[in-house]
RODO-2510 file (C-alpha; in nm, 4 decimals, decimal comma):
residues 297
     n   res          X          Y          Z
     1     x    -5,5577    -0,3961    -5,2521
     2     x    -5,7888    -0,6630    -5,1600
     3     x    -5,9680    -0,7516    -4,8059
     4     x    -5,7444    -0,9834    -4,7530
     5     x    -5,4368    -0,7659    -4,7427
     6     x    -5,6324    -0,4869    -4,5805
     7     x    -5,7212    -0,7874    -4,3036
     8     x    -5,3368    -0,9604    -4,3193
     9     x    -5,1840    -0,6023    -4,2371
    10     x    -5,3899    -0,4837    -3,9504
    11     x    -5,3199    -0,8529    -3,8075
    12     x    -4,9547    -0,8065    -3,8506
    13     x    -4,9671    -0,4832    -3,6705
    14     x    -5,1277    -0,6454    -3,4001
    15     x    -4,8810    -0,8950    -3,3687
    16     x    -4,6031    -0,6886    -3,3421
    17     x    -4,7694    -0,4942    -3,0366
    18     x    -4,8023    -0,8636    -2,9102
    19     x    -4,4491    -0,9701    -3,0151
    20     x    -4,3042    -0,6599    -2,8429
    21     x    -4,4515    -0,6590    -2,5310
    22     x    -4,2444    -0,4447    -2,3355
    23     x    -4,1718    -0,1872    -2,5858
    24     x    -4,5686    -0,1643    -2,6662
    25     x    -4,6580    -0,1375    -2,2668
    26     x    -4,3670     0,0882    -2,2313
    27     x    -4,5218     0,3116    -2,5516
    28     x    -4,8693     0,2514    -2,4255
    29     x    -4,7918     0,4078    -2,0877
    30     x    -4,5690     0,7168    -2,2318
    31     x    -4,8856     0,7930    -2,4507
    32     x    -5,1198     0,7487    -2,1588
    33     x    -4,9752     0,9823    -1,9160
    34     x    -4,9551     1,2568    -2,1806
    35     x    -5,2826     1,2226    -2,2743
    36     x    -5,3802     1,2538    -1,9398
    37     x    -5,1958     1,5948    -1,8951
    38     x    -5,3557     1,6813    -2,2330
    39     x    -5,7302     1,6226    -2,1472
    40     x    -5,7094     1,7428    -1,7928
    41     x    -5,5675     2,0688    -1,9150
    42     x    -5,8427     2,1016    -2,2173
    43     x    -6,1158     1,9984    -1,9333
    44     x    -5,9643     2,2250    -1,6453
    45     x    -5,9039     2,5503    -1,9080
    46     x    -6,2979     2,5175    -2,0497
    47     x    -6,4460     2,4545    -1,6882
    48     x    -6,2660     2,7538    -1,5916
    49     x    -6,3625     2,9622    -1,9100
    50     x    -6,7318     2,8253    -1,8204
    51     x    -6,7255     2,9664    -1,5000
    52     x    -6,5562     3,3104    -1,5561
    53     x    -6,7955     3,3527    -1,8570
    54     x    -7,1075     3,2699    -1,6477
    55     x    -7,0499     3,5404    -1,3931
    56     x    -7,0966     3,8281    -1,6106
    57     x    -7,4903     3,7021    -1,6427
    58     x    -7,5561     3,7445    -1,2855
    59     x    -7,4419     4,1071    -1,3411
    60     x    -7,6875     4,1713    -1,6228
    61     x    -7,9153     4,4078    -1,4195
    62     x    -7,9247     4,7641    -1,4061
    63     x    -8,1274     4,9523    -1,1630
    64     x    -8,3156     5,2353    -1,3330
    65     x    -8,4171     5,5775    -1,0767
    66     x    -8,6918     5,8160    -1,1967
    67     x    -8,7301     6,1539    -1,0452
    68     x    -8,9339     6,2183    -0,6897
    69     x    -9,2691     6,3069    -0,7417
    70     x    -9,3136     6,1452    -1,1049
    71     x    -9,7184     6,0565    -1,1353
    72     x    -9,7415     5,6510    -1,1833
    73     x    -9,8902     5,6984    -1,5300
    74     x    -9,5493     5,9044    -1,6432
    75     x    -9,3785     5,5762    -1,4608
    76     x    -9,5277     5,3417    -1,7002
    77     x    -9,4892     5,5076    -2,0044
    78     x    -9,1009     5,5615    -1,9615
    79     x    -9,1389     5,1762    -1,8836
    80     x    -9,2821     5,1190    -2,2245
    81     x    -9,0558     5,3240    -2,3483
    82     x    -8,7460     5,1043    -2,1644
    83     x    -8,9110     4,8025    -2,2935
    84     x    -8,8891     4,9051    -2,6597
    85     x    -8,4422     4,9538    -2,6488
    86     x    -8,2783     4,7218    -2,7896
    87     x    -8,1115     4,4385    -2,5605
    88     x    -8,3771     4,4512    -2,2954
    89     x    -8,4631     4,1141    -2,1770
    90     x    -8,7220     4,2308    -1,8815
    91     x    -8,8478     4,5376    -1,6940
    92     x    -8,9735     4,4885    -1,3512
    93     x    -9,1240     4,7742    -1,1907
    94     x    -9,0336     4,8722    -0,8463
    95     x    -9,2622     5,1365    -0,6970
    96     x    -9,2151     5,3808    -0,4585
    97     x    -9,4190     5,2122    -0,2051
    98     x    -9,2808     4,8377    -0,1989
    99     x    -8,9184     4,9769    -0,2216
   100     x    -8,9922     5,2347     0,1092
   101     x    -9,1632     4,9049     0,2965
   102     x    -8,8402     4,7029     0,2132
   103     x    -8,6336     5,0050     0,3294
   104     x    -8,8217     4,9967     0,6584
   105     x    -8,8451     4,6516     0,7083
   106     x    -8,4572     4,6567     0,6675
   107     x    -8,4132     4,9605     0,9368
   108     x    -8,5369     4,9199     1,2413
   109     x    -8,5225     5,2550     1,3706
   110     x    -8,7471     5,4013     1,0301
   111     x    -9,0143     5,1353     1,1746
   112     x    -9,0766     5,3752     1,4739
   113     x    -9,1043     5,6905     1,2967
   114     x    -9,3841     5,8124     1,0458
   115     x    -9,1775     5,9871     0,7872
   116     x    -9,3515     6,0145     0,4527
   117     x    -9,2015     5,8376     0,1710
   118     x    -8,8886     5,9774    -0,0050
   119     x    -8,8234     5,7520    -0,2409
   120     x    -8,8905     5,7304    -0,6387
   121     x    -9,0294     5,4915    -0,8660
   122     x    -8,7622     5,2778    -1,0244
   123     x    -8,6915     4,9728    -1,2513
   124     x    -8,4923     4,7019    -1,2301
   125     x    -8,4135     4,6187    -1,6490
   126     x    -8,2430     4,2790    -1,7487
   127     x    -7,9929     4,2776    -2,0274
   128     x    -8,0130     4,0590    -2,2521
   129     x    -7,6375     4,0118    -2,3694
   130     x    -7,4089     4,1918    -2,1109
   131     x    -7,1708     4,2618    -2,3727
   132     x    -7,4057     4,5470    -2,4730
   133     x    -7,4515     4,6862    -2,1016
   134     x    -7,2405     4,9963    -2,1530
   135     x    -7,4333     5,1270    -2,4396
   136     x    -7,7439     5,0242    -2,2362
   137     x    -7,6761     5,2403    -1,9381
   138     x    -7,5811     5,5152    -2,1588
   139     x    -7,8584     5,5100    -2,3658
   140     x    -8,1067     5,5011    -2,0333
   141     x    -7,8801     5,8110    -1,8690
   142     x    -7,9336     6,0259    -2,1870
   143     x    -8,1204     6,2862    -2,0403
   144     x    -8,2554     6,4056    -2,3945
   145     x    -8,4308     6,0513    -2,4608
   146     x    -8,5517     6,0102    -2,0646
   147     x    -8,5599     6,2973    -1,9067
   148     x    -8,7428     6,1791    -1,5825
   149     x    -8,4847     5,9554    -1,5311
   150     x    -8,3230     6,0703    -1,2004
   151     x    -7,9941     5,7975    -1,1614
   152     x    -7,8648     5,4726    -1,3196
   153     x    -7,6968     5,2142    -1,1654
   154     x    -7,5311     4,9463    -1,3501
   155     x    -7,2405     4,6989    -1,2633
   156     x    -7,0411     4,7905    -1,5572
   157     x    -6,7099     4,7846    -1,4406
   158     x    -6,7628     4,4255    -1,2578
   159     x    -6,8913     4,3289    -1,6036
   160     x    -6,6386     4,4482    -1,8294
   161     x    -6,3018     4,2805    -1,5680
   162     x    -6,5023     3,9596    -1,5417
   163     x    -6,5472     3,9456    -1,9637
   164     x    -6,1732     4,0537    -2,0099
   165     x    -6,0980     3,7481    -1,7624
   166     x    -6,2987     3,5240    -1,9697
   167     x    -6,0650     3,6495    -2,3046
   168     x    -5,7681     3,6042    -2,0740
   169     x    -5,8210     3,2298    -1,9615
   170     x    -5,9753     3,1673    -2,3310
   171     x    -5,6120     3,2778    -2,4767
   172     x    -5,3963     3,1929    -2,2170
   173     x    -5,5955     2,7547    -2,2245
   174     x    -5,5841     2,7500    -2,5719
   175     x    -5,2213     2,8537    -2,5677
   176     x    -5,0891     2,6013    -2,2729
   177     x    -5,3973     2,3537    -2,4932
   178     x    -5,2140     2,3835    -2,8012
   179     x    -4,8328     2,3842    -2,6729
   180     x    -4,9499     2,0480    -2,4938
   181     x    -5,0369     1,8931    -2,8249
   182     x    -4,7108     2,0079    -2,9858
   183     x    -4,5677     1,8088    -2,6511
   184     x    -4,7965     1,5102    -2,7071
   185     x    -4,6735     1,4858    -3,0507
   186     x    -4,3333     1,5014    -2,9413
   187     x    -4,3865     1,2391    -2,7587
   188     x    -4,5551     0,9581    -2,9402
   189     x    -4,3541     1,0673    -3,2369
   190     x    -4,0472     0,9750    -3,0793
   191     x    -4,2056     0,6863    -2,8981
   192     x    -4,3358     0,5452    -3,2613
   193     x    -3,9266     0,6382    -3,3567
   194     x    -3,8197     0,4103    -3,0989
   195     x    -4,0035     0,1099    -3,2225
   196     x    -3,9594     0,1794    -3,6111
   197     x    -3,6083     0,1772    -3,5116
   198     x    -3,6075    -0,1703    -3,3384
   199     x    -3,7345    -0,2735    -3,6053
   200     x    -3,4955    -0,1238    -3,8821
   201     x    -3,3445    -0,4262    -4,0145
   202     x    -3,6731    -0,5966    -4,0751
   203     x    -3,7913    -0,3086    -4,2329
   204     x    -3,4783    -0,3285    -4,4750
   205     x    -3,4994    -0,6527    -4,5613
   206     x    -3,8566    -0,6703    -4,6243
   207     x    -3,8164    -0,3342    -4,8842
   208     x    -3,4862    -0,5811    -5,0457
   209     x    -3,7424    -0,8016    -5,1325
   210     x    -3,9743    -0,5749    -5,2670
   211     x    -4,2427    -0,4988    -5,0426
   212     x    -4,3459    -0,1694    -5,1131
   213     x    -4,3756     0,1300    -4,9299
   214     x    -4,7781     0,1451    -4,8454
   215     x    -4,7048    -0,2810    -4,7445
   216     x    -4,4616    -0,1734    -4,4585
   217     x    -4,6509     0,1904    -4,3487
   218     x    -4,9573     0,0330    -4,2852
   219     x    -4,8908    -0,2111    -4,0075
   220     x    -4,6624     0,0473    -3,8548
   221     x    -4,9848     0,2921    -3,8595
   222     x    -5,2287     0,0383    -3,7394
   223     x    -4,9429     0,0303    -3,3983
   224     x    -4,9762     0,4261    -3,3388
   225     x    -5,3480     0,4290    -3,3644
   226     x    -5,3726     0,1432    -3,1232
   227     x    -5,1144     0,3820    -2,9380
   228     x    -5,3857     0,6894    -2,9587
   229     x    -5,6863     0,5146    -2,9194
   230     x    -5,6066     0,3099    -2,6310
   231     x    -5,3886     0,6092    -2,4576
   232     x    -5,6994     0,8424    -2,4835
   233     x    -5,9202     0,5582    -2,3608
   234     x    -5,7192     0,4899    -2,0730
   235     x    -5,6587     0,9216    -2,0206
   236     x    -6,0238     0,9111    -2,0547
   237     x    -6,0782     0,6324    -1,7056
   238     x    -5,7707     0,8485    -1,5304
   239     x    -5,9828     1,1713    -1,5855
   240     x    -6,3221     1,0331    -1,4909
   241     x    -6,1454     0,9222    -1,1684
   242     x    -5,9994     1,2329    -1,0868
   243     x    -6,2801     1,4376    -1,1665
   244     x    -6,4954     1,2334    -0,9915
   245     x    -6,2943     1,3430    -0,6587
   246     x    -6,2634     1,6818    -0,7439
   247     x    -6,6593     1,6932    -0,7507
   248     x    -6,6932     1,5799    -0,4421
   249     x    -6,4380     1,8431    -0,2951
   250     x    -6,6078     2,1078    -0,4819
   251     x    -6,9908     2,0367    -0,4139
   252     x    -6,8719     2,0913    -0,0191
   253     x    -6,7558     2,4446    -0,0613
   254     x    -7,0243     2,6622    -0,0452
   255     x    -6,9422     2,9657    -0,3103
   256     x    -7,1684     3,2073    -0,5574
   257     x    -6,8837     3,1717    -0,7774
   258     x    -7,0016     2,7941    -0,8210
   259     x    -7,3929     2,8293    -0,7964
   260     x    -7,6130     2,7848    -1,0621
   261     x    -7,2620     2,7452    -1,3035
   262     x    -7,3032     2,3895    -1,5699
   263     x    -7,0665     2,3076    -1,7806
   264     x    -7,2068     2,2274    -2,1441
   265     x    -7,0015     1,8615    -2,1717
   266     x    -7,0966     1,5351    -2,1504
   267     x    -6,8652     1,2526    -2,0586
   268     x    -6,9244     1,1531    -2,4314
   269     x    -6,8637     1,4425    -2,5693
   270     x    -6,5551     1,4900    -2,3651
   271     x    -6,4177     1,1504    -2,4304
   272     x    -6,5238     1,1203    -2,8157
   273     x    -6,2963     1,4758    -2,8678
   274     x    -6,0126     1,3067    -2,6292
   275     x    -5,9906     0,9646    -2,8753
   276     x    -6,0264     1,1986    -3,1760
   277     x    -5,6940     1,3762    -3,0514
   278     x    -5,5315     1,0301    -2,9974
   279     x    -5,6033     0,8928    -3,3649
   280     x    -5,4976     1,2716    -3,4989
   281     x    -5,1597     1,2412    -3,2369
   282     x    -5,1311     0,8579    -3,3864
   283     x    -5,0818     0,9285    -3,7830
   284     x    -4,9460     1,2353    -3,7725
   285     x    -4,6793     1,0854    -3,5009
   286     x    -4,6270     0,7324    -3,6917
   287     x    -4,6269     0,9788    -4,0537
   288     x    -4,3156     1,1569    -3,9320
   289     x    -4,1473     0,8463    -3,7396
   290     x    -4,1987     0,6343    -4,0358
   291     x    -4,0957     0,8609    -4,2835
   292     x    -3,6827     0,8402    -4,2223
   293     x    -3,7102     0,4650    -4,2466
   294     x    -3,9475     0,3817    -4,5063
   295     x    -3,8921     0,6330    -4,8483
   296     x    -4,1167     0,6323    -5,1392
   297     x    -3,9217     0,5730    -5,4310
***
């Protein structure tokens, strides 16, 4: 096939979103709106996952105890000796005398009495992938490997609930994500039905005088991607909006939940995946829709 035909068959699916004005707006809105329910859902279900995977990292520290009395030299080498494990990001040492002057400052009464310090030296160790806490703080409380460690303290628990609600919204979007397609495909296939059927009698007479099968598909397709493309351009505008509002709402509430928390998305990004799902939603919907009417022989 030739340019010309390439260029006479896009034009003549053009003109029939022209020539059927109210069927195309009426297709063109359908599309829309389930796009729109499609990409906020896919947006909403990774912000979501972005958050609930970010808190684990501000949980990634473990507090590290060595025994009363233990000389500053013996502090440094079990320090070393932290540093060297596997997974350690940082170690920040905490002595004995800035932790009992934050104690103080923090108690008013302790101000007005001259006990002598009771407190240990002590680390404060970063993780470098939570994931790996657990076998961290059991590796630091084996008693064998440091014995002048005294106590560990380590937010595994809040860790491991705030990873298995990362897996949960990661399933549980990518389920509702993926039933939402199957919906969206529902939908412009039957809306891409609706119009092939219109149009059955043309169709007919066009294959009695032997057009083939490829010379009625294509303008048909050319329709549905217009369809996609347009309905996730327009789902893209409707989501901008209402994001835009929602940010305004949420940069007033005050929350650690929210601080310090970006979502790894542009606009592009987001709207380049959006029209990508439109032109898949298009052919595959105008593949099956066509199909019934238009057999290869």
């Amino acid at each position: 096939m030739n340019f010309a035909s390439l260029s006479f068959l896009v034009y003549e699916g053009f003109r029939n979103i022209r020539r059927n004005g109210l069927m195309s707006l009426a297709a063109l809105g359908t599309i829309t709106v389930a796009l729109t329910i499609l990409g906020a859902t896919l947006l909403s279900a990774y912000c979501i996952h972005e958050i609930a995977a970010g808190q684990p990292q501000r949980l990634n520290e473990i507090d590290v105890f060595l025994k009363v009395g233990l000389s500053r030299d013996r502090a440094l080498a079990v320090e070393e000796q932290i540093r060297a494990l596997p997974n350690v990001r940082a170690v920040a040492l905490v002595s004995r005398e800035e932790a009992w002057a934050q104690t103080r400052a923090g108690q008013p009464v302790l101000r007005e009495l001259t006990l002598d310090n009771p407190l240990p030296d002590s680390f404060r160790v970063e993780c470098g992938d939570v994931r790996g806490m657990d076998a961290l703080t059991r590796t630091l409380q084996d008693t064998l490997q440091f014995p002048d460690v005294n106590w560990v303290n380590a937010s595994n628990t809040e860790v491991r609930s705030l990873l298995a609600l990362a897996r949960v919204i990661r399933v549980l979007g990518g389920t509702i994500s993926i039933a939402l397609f199957g919906a969206t495909l529902f939908i412009v296939y039957n809306t891409v039905r609706l119009t092939v059927f219109a149009r059955r009698r043309e169709i007919r007479i066009m294959q009695l005088v032997g057009a083939t099968p490829f010379f009625i598909r294509f303008p048909l397709l050319v329709e549905a991607l217009f369809y996609g493309v347009a309905g996730a351009v327009l789902a893209c505008g409707l989501i901008w909006l209402g994001t835009r509002e929602i940010s305004r709402f949420v940069r007033q509430i005050h929350s650690p939940l929210m601080a310090d928390v970006s979502v790894h998305l542009s606009p592009v990004e987001f709207a380049s995946g959006l029209v990508a799902i439109g032109i898949l939603i298009g052919i595959i919907g105008s593949s099956l829709a066509i199909r019934r009417f238009v057999r290869q022989k």
